[in-house]
Steps between C-alpha positions, in 0.01 A plus 500: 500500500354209627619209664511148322638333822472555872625352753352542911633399818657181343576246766682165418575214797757214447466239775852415630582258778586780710143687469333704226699719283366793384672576136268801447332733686252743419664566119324766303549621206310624146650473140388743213492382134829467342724589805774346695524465900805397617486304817846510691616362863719238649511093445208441719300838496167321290581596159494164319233357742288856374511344125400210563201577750322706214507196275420247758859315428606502848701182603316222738418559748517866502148652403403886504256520757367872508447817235401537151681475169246704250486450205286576199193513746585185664686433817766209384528355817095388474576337164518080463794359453396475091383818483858625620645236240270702182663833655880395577670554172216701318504774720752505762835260415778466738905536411670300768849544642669146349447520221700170380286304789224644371521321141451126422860437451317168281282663310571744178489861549213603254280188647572698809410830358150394344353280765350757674332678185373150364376393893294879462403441200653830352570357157316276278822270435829376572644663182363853556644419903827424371502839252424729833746331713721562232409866488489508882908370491548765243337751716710433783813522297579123433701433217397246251166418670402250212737296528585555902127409575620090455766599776473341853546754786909403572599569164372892617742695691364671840424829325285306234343263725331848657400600204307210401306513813442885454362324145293277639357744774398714185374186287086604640580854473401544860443840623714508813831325543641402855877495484648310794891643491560402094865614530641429841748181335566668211846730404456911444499454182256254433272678824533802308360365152196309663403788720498731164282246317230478819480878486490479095252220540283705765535793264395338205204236613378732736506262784552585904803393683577364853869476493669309838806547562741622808736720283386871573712550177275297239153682613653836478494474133244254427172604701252773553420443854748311762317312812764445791438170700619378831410204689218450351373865441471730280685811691512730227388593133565779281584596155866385414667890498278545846675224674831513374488872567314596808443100673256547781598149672824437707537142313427679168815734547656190672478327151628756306804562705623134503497527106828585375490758204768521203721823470751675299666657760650282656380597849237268663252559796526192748244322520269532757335135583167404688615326800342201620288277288107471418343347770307175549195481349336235771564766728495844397578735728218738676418838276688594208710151417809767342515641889752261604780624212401882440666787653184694527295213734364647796237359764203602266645257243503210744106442503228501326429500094659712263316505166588691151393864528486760198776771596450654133360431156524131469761482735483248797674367828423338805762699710373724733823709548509592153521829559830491701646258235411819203681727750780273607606395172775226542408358817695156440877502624822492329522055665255337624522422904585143434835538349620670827808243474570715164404863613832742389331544121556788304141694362585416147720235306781664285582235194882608488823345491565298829726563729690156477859481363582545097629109547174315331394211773320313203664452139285259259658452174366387167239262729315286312239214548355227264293293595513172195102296491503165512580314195207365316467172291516701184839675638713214555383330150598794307730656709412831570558663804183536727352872518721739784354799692770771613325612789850778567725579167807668598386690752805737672485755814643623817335569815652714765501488873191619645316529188165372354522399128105473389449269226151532273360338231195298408436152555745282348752727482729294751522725771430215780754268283792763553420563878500135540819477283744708670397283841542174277167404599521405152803439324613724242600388138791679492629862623636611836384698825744631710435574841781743673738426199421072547249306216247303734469285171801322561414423895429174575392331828627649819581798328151569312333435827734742689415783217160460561509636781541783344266489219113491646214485235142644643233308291167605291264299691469496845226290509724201362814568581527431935458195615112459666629239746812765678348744740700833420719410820621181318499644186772793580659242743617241187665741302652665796658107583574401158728766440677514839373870562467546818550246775222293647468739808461773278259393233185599739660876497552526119172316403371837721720732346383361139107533599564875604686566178219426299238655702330235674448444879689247711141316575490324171817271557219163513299556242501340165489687132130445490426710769626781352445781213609514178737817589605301834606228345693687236644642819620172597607425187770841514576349882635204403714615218642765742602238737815389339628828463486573128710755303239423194178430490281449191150602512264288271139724487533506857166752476304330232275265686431739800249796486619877467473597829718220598733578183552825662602345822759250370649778207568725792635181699771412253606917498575461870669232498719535171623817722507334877670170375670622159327247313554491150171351235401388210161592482259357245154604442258595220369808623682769389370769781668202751807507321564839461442554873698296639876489288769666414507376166259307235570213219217482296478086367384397144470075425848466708707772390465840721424805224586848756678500804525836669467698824180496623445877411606523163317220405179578590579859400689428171405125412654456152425119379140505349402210740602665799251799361217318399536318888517835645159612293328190566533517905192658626553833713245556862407830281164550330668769317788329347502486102477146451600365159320335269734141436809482693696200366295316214493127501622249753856362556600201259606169639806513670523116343490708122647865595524680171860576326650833567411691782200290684261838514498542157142308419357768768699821412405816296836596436585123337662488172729235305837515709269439849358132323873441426734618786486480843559818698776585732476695840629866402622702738274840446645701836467490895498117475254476274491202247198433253560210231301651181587549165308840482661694816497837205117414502421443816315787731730599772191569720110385497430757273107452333629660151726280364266148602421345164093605463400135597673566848379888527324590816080482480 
């Protein structure tokens, strides 16, 4: 076929204080009519900065100084600045990663929509503008687009906001769409229906795909052709079953091993996690710039240029010890050398019962918490009560010694409000947690600050949540004061200890959070909750904001030292491939009331609610050769400030009939500890089975 767009031997610069910073290097790469090239790598690796150089939109006062961008005959990096303007839109358009900042919060959606084909002059009028943007919303699965076309951008949930960029990215009906990571904030669920209408979209208009993102997961069942980049460079590109079957580049395989994979059987690999971290782009190092991390370097990788060859059809790397990789197979270790403070790992992670006593460490019964809005002029004249939002409803468990109870659920579901709740980081409206037989809800004082010694929370963001102005040896050095753990002449030894627990060296004791990683500081962030000594610890998306390689490293982190330290978590994430590898048992969350609690086995080999199902269908697999179906969960969650009667699922669920709009569920005990709350547990399939899916949810 030919080639509508090809990129050679890209190079963008981004003058920095420090020196020149070379985003990309050398990037090459064609695209065929109506295909889709993933483009995968770590925070840092170019991929954004790629986009952006082939439409001339990179930030001041970057600029791409060498290589071509063909297209249509022309070399787009010789075009004026209006001649790119006639082109951006009409023939290549852009999805960008916000996609709320990426809207005119002040301006209405459909004004937003049709600027761009009224500024092109791709329709004669505003009227016959208005009719395709409401077509486009249509097309992109918005409901109501006539009347939703008046909306402004915050009355659009996250999921919707995308899809009215995707809209207006289609509004010229450009031939190639650049999409900059157009799921990385958004839940499974919604990630799962707006990568199935960019692949329906693709499919139907014909149009080529560049599709960033750093989930090895999304491209395996969303593009053709997969380019690898690292530091800059390109470092491999292949078909999709190619790479994810026979990858010809150490940081390829690298990738694919950090990526945790959901099973049935209950029996997990560990993780195997690239150690180190990307390196420095104002000073690369000599040779291949992957050297430094991969278990295959040797002196020939330590000089000299290492550009893509062809190994077989279509099939490229820049690694010269190929070869050895094909015949190796594995080459990455069980840990990474880093985490020598953490060595005495087991090969694979077994999700059974653990080995704590039957006593539960953690009760939480009937928790609950509203949250009451203000009251409004209108409120206090007529007397209403102001709108409430029950972020938890009745939520009850037990958590035993040594064991990690997973929580999942989308956005909104209150997950962070319960972890936050049972350490009255926010007070609950009413319910009890009892910690070794004792509710912390009745502490006060003294007493609450003496229990929280022994209840730790590790937060989402690292970024925000240690203090810029502490260096780390300050940091540790407060909390070990405040609550008396050590004395004085000790602190300097367990500030030590702390720093090898988590896997970094004693030599960082002065520096401050900026100086470090995303990963390190998430290190930290584990450090400083381990000081005190916890028995519990609750884990708010303590991988979310770091890449997968350093997911790997922390998942595996929190193994070793739930069994060196008998730590018991809460562990909250999204990701169900996160969950599942790292607890004993799962609750699956639903607008504040948890739907399935089981072991961690039988869930994600028996899952019986229909939410925890759809969830399970909707998270993307590392396997080109997974079935993946067609609609997972339809629709988006309600407003927790206007949850539906009945059980809350019902607006979403195929199973739904009159008694789920009028009653609310209760947790049934269905065997082995395993509770769903659903109305239809005789309809329910026992296992993921593809036969008894309603056809709208039946496998492509």
């Amino acid at each position: 076929m030919s080639v509508l767009l090809d990129v050679r031997d890209l190079v963008t610069e981004m003058p920095t204080q420090r020196g020149v910073l070379t985003v990309t290097d050398g990037v090459s790469f064609a695209i065929e009519p109506g295909e889709c090239l993933g483009i995968v790598g770590e925070s840092g690796s170019g991929k954004s900065m790629t986009c952006r150089s082939i439409l001339g939109l990179v930030p001041y006062p970057g600029k791409t100084t060498g290589g071509e961008v063909l297209y249509g005959g022309a070399d787009l990096r010789k075009l004026s600045g209006r001649e790119l303007n006639k082109l951006r839109g009409t023939e290549i358009a852009m999805i960008v990663q916000d996609s709320i900042a990426a809207l005119n919060p002040v301006r209405r959606i459909g004004d937003q929509i049709t600027e761009a084909m009224l500024k092109h002059g791709m329709v004669p009028t505003r009227a016959v503008a208005r009719e395709r943007a409401i077509d486009l919303m249509r097309k992109v699965g918005i409901p109501a687009p006539e009347t939703r076309l008046d909306d402004y951008p915050h009355q659009f949930s996250g999921g919707m906001c995308q899809r009215v960029v995707i809209a207006s990215a289609l509004a010229c009906s450009p031939k190639i769409i650049l999409a900059d990571e157009p799921t990385t904030a958004l839940d499974v669920t919604i990630q799962d229906q707006i990568l199935k209408l960019l692949v329906q979209l693709q499919q139907d208009l014909g149009l080529s795909l560049v599709l960033v993102t750093h989930d090895m997961s999304v491209v395996a069942h969303t593009s053709q052709r997969v380019a690898v980049m690292y530091a800059g460079q390109i470092v491999e590109l292949a078909d999709t079953r190619t790479l994810f079957r026979s990858p010809r580049h150490p940081y390829t395989l690298g990738l694919i091993n950090c990526t945790p994979r959901i099973d049935a059987d209950g029996e997990i690999s560990r993780l195997r996690p690239i150690p180190g971290t990307p390196p420095d782009l104002l000073n690369p190092p000599d040779g291949c710039r992957f050297h430094p991390r991969c278990p295959l370097a040797g002196p020939e990788c330590m000089s000299g240029s290492f550009p893509l060859r062809q190994i077989a059809g279509g099939h490229l790397t820049s690694c010269i010890r190929h070869e050895q990789l094909a015949a190796a197979g594995n080459i990455w270790p069980t840990d990474s050398g880093e985490d020598d403070a953490c060595q005495s790992q087991p090969a694979s992670v077994t999700v059974a019962a653990p080995p704590g006593a039957d006593t539960p460490l953690l009760e939480v019964r009937n928790l609950t918490k509203v949250y009451a809005g203000p009251k409004s002029l209108l409120s206090r004249l007529t007397g209403r009560l102001p709108q409430q939002l029950s972020a938890v409803d009745d939520v009850s468990f037990d958590i035993k010694t040594r064991e990690i109870l997973g929580i999942v659920g989308e956005s909104g579901s209150g997950k962070t409000t319960l972890g936050r709740s049972l350490l009255r980081l926010v007070e609950p409206s009413q319910g009890a947690v009892l910690f070794r037989g004792d509710d912390i809800l009745k502490y006060s004082g003294p007493r609450l600050m003496a229990a929280r010694r022994n209840l730790q929370m590790i937060f989402q963001d690292p970024y925000s949540s240690l203090n810029p102005r502490l260096t780390v040896r300050r940091m540790l050095s407060e909390v070990l004061s405040v609550h008396r753990v050590c004395s004085p002449a000790g602190i300097e030894a367990r500030v030590l200890e702390l720093l090898s627990l988590v896997g970094l060296p004693a030599n960082v004791m002065e520096r401050h959070p900026r100086h470090f990683s995303g990963g390190q500081r998430q290190r930290l962030g584990i450090a400083r909750a381990l000081a005190v000594e916890p028995s519990f610890i609750v884990a708010d998306e303590p991988v979310s904001a770091v890449d997968v390689s350093v997911q790997a490293q922390i998942m595996n982190l929190l193994l070793d030292l739930r069994d060196r330290l008998g730590l018991t978590m809460l562990f909250i994430a999204h990701d169900l491939s996160v969950v599942q590898y790292v607890s004993n048992r799962v609750g699956v969350m639903y607008l504040g009331r948890i739907v399935e609690i089981a072991p961690t086995e039988q869930l994600f080999g028996a899952p019986r609610h229909p939410y925890t199902q759809g969830l399970l269908r909707a998270a993307p697999r590392p396997d080109p050769d997974y079935p993946s179906a067609q609609v997972a969960i339809l629709g988006e969650p309600p407003s927790p400030l206007r949850p539906p009667p009945g059980c809350r699922f019902n607006t979403r669920c195929h199973l739904a009939t009159d008694i789920c709009r009028l009653a609310v569920p209760p947790l049934k005990d269905v065997g082995g500890g395993h509770q769903v709350a659903c109305h239809h547990l005789d309809k329910t399939i026992a296992r993921l089975a593809e036969s008894t899916l309603p056809p709208q949810l039946q496998h492509a």
